[in-house]
C-alpha positions, 0 to 999 in steps of 0.5 A: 500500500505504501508503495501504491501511495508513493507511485501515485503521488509521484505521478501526481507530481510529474503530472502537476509539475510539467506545464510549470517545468514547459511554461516557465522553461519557454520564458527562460529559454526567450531570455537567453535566447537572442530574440529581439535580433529576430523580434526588431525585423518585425515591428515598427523602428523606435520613433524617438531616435535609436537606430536599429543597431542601438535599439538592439544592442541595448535590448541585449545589454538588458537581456544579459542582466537578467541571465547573470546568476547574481542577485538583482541588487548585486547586478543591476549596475550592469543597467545603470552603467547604460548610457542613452547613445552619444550622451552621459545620460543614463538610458534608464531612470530610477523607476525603470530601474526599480521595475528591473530590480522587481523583473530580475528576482521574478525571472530568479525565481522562475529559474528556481522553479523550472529547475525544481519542476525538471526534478521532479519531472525527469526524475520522477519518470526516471523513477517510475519508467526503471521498474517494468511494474510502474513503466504503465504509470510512467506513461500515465504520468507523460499522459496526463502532463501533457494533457494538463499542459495542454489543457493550460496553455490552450486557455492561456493562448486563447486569453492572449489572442482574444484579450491581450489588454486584459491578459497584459495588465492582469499579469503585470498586476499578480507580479508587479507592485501597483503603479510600478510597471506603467511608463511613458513612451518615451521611457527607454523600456519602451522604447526597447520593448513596445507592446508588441514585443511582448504580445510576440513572447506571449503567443511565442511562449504559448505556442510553443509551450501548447505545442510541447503539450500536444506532443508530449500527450500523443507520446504518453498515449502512444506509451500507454497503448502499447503497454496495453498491448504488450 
């Protein structure tokens, strides 16, 4: 009975971590990634005066604070060392910098949580795929966390398409203190990161995260149909 307690929740577990392992993980890998590069071919040039290669290699300056592994206090000098092109002026102000104080320790704590999820997720398919006995439940797990991402995701790629102003401000609002994420647009955040950068990293993170889901069901169920057979 004990080890049917055990290979249940740790099924449960697989299954309830995976959308928060993919999800997050699709942040993350946009963060390292070189996206603006591929993002700024795409929308309008900035209106108030950067060139394409200022506005792209400031976005990277940016990104590459958000990859450091340091704290956010311990790195963010590497954004008020910025300078606004041919002048000495600092290319952010101090409630833009506060807000990338806050942006950093989220995107901190979503590294933690993707890795303690891939544990949970690889290690407990490990677990369960290394005994012939439980290989069924492994298969139920990769199943079922792919059906919950998908499940997930779906809603969350509908939300964005059909209501991304409600979907932005809704997010910003559960992450960000009130009154802390708001900016001109002449503020050098957006400028680097107009709205629609970030409705492409949305529906980029969704659908690639939704497709992952799908894929991930279709191998559970391929998996769970041959343990039937075998």
């Amino acid at each position: 009975m004990a080890n049917k307690t055990l290979i249940t929740l740790i099924r449960w577990l697989v299954i309830l971590a995976m959308p928060f392992f993919l999800g997050l993980g699709g942040i993350r890998a946009i963060i390292a990634w070189d996206y603006p590069a591929w993002e700024y071919q795409r929308i309008p040039p900035d209106r108030f005066g950067f060139t394409e290669a200022e506005r792209l290699e400031l976005a990277r300056a940016t990104l590459a604070y958000l990859q450091r592994p340091q704290p956010a206090d311990d790195a963010i000098y590497l954004l008020e060392d910025l300078r606004l092109p041919g002048t000495n002026d600092p290319l952010y102000n101090e409630r833009e910098i506060e807000h990338m104080l806050d942006v950093k320790r989220i995107a901190d704590v979503f590294t933690r949580v993707v890795w303690v999820t891939g544990i949970i997720v690889v290690g407990g398919l490990v677990f369960l795929w290394a005994r012939a006995e439980t290989r069924p439940q492994a298969a139920n797990a990769i199943w079922g966390g792919g059906l919950a991402t998908t499940v997930v995701l779906l809603v969350i790629g509908l939300f964005i398409l059909v209501g991304w102003e409600l979907f932005f401000v809704q997010f910003h609002e559960l992450l960000f203190p009130p009154g802390t994420w708001t900016f001109a647009y002449t503020d050098s955040l957006i400028r680097l990161f107009p709205e629609q950068f970030w409705f492409d990293v949305g529906v980029l993170v969704s659908g690639g995260t939704l497709v992952a889901g799908l894929v991930i069901t279709a191998l559970g169920y391929g998996l769970r149909k041959m343990g039937r057979a075998a």
